[in-house]
C-alpha positions in Angstrom: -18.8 2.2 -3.0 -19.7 0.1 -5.9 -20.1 -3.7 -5.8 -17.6 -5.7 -7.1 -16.8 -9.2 -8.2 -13.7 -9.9 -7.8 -13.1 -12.4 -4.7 -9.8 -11.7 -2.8 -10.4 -13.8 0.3 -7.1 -14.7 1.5 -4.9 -12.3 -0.1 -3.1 -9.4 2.1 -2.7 -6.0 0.3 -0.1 -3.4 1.1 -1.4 0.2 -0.1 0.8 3.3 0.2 -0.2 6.7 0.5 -4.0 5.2 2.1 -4.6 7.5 4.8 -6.8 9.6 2.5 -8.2 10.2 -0.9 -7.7 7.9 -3.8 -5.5 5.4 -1.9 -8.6 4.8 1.1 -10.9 4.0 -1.5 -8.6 1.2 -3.7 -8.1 0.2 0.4 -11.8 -0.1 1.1 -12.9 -1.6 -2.3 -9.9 -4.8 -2.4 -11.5 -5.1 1.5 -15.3 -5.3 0.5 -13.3 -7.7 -2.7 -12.4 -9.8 1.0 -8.5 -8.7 1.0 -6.9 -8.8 4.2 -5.2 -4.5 3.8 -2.0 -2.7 5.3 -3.3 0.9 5.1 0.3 2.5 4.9 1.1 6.3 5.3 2.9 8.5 6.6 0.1 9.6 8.6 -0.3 6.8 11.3 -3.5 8.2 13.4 -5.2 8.4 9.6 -4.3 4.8 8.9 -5.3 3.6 11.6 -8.9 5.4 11.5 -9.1 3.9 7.5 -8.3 0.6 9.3 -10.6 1.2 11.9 -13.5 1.7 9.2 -13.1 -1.4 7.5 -12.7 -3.5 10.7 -16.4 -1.8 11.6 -17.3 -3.0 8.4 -16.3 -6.5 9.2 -13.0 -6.7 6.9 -9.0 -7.0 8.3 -7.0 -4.0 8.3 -3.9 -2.6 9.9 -2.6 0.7 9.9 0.8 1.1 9.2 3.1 3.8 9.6 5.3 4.4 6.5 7.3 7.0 4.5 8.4 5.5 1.7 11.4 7.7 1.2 13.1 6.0 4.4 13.9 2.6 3.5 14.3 1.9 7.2 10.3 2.8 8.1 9.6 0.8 5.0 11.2 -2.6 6.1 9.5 -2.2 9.2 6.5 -1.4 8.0 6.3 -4.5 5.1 7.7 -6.8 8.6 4.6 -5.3 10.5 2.5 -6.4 7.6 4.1 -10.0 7.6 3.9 -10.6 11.3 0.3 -9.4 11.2 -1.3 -10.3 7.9 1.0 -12.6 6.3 2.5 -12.7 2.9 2.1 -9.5 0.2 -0.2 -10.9 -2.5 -0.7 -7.3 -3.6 0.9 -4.1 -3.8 -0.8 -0.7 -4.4 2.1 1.8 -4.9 0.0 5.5 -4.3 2.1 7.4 -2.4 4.0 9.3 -5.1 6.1 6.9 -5.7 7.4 6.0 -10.1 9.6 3.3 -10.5 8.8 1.1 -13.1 10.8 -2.7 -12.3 9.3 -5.9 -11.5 8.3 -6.2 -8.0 11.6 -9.0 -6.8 13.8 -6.4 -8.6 12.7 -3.1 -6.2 15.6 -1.8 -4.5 16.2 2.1 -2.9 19.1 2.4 -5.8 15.8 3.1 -7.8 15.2 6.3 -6.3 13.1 9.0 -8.6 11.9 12.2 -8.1 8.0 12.5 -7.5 6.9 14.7 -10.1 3.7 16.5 -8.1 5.9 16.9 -5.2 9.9 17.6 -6.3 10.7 15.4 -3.7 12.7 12.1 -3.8 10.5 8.9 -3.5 12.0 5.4 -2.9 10.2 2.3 -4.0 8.6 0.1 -1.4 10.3 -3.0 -0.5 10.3 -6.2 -1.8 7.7 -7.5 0.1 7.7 -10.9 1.7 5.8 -12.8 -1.5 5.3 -16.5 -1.2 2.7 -16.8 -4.0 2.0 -14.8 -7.0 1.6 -11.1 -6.3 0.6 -8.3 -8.5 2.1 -4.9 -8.0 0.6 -1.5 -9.5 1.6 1.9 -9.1 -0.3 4.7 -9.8 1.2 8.1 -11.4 -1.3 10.5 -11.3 -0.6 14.2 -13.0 -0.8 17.4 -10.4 -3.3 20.1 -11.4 -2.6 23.5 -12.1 
């Protein structure tokens, strides 16, 4: 992993979709950046290990079970994150789902089809945000 210079002490980060691939390394690079980071999936024994791995490391993880296409795993996921971590200063939206709205105006009427899977994906949330909080979503194109 590269070094950065960006300085995110204090800030929590939820990233979805972080058991694995793309989404574990935005996780491990905004905790070397000093984030605090949910690791959320659908796979909980993988987020935990991610969370595991930047603990060793000496950063502040959780793992967090979520599918984000039950809006009831995703309230109790984002009120894990608050109980534990605090409040969302950043979002990372990787796990399929493409709903472009500004983050206080997220609700599960958005619901769109993931276009790499066919399935339905529902937005995360609106995270508990007491200061400013950046969200960003990433829509990445399946091979073929």
């Amino acid at each position: 992993m590269s070094s950065t210079n960006t300085n995110l002490n204090g800030k929590v980060a939820v990233v979805t979709g972080t058991a694995s691939g793309i989404g574990k390394q935005i996780a491990l690079t905004l905790s070397a950046a000093g984030a605090a980071v949910a690791i959320a999936d659908l796979n909980q024994d993988g987020a935990n290990a991610v969370a595991e791995e930047i603990k060793k490391g000496g950063g502040k993880a959780i793992g967090v079970a979520m599918d984000v296409t039950n809006e009831d795993a995703v309230n109790q996921g984002i009120d894990k994150v608050a109980a534990e971590l605090g409040s969302v200063d950043i979002l990372i939206s990787n796990a399929g789902i493409q709903i472009v709205n500004p983050i206080e105006n997220y609700s599960f009427s958005g619901v769109s089809v993931c276009p790499s899977t066919g399935k339905a994906r529902a937005p995360v949330r609106r995270p508990p945000v007491t200061r400013a909080a950046i969200c960003i979503c990433l829509i990445t194109k399946p091979s073929r």
